[in-house]
C-alpha positions in Angstrom: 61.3 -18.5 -44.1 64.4 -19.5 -42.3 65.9 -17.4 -39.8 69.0 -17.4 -37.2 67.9 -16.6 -33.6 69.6 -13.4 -33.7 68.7 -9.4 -32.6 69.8 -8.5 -36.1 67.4 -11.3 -37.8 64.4 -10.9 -35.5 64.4 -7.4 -35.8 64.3 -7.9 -39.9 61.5 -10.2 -38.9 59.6 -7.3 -37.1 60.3 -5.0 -39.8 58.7 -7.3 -42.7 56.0 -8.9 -40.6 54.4 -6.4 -38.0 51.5 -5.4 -40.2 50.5 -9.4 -39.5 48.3 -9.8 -37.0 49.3 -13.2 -36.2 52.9 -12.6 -36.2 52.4 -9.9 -33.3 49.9 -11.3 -31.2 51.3 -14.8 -30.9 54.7 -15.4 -32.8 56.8 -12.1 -31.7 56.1 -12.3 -27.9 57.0 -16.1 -27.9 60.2 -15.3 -29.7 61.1 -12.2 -27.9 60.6 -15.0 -24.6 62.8 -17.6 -26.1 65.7 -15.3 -27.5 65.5 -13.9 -23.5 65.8 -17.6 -22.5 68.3 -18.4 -25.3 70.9 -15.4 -23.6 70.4 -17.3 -20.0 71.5 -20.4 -21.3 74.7 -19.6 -23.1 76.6 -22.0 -21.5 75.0 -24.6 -23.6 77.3 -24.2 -26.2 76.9 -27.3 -28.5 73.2 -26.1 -30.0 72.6 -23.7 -33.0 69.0 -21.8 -32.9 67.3 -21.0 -35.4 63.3 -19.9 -36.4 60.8 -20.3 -39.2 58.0 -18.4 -39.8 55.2 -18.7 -42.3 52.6 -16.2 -42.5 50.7 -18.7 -44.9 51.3 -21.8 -43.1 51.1 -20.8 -39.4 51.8 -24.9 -38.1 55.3 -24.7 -39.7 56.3 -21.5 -37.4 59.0 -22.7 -35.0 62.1 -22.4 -33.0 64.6 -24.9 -33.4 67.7 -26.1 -31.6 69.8 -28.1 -33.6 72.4 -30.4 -31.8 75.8 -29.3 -34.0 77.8 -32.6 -32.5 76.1 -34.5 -35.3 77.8 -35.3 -38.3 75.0 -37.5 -40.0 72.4 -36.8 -43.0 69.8 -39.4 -41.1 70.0 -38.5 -37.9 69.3 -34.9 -36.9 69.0 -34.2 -33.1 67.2 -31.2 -32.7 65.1 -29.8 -30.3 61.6 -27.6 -31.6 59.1 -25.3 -29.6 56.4 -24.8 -32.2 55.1 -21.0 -31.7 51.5 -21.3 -30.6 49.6 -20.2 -28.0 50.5 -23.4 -25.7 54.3 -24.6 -24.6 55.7 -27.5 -26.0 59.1 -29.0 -26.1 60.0 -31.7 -28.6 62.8 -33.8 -29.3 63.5 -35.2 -32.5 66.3 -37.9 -33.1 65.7 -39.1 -36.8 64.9 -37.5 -40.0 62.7 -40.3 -40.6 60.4 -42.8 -39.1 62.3 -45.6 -39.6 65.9 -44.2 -38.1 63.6 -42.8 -35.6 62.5 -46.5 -34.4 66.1 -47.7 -34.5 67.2 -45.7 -32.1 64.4 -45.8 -29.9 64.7 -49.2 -29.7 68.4 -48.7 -29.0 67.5 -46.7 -26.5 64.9 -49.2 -24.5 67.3 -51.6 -25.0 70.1 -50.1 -22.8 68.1 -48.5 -20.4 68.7 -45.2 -21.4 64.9 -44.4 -21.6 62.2 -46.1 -20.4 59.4 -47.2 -22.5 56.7 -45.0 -21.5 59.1 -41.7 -20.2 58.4 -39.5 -22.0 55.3 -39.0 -24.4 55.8 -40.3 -28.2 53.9 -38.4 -31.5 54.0 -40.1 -34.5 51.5 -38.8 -36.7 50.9 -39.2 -40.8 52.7 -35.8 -41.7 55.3 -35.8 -38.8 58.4 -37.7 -37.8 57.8 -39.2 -34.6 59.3 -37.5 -31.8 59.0 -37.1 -28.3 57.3 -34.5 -26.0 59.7 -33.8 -23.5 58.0 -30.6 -21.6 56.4 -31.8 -18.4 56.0 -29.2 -15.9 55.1 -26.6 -18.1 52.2 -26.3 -20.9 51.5 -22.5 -20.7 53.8 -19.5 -21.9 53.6 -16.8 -18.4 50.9 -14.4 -19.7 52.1 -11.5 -17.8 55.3 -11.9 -18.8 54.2 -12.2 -22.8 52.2 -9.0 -22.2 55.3 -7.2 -20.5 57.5 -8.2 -23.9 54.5 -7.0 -26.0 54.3 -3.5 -24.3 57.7 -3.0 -24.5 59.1 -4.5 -27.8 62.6 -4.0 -26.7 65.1 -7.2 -27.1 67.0 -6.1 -24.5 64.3 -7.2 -22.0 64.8 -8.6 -19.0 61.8 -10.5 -18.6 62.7 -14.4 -18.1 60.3 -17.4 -18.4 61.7 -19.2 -15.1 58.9 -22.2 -16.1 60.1 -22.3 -19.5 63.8 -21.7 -19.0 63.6 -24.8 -16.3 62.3 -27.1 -19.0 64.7 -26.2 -21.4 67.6 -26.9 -19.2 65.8 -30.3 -18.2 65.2 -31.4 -21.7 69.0 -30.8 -22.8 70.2 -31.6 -19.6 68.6 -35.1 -20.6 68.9 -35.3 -24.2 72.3 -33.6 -25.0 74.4 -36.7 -23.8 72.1 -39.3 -24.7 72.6 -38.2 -28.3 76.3 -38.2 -27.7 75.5 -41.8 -26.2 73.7 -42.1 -29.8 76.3 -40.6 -31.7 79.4 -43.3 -30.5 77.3 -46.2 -30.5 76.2 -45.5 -34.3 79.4 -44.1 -34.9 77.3 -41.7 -37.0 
């Protein structure tokens, strides 16, 4: 299920779900973290977040920035952080393979990007995309735990690790798919 990264929404999300163990131990604390991170960085104003949840399929549970400057039905630039137990920042520029390796190519091409920058995943059931979260592989245990005790929204607990790689991946990636995004003319 779809969700906007709001209070109001992942409070409904607490109501319906908190008799899943999953959904507290691991999907709550990392959304309670992010939604903290989302309020630090609201001078990015160009992204819309959002979350999905599945308490079937647990691999599709995920928070996703979505880049709103696009216009385009095959090219979606949008950032995920799939909620599991480890930290991971993607970046996806396509909504399929094959837009996916035009623009990476593009990308080479002009310098933008190096070849071998950042890490690329391309798997059977995925749309390649790349791994942008370097520094950081580990949500801050303590600080999960804190959010878990408290259950309060209005937390002031803050990721720095986390937060730092957020503002480094858009920092990168939100005017590179601008640079995307006038060279397409998408």
């Amino acid at each position: 299920m779809k969700f906007t990264f709001t209070q109001k929404d992942i409070e409904k999300s607490i109501n319906e779900y908190s008799d899943n163990e999953n959904f507290d131990i691991t999907i709550l604390p990392r959304i309670m973290a992010l939604y903290a991170i989302k309020k630090e960085l609201k001078e990015i104003q160009n992204l819309r977040w959002y979350y999905e949840y599945d308490h079937v399929n647990i691999h599709q549970n995920q928070v996703v920035m979505e880049y709103e400057n696009n216009q385009s039905n095959n090219f979606t630039f949008h950032y995920q952080i799939p909620l599991k137990q480890n930290f991971e920042l993607n970046v996806f520029l396509a909504n399929s393979s094959i837009h996916f390796l035009d623009i990476y190519n593009f990308l080479i091409q002009k310098n933008i990007i190096q070849k071998d920058q950042f890490p690329l995943k391309a798997e059977y059931h995925t749309i390649p995309h790349f791994t942008i979260s370097m520094l950081t592989k580990r949500y801050n245990l303590r600080i999960l735990k804190k959010i878990t005790e408290e259950k309060d929204l209005n937390h002031t607990f803050t990721d720095d690790a986390i937060l730092n790689e957020l503002k480094n991946g858009f920092n990168i990636f939100n005017p590179i798919f601008e640079q995307i995004l006038n060279q397409f003319k998408i």
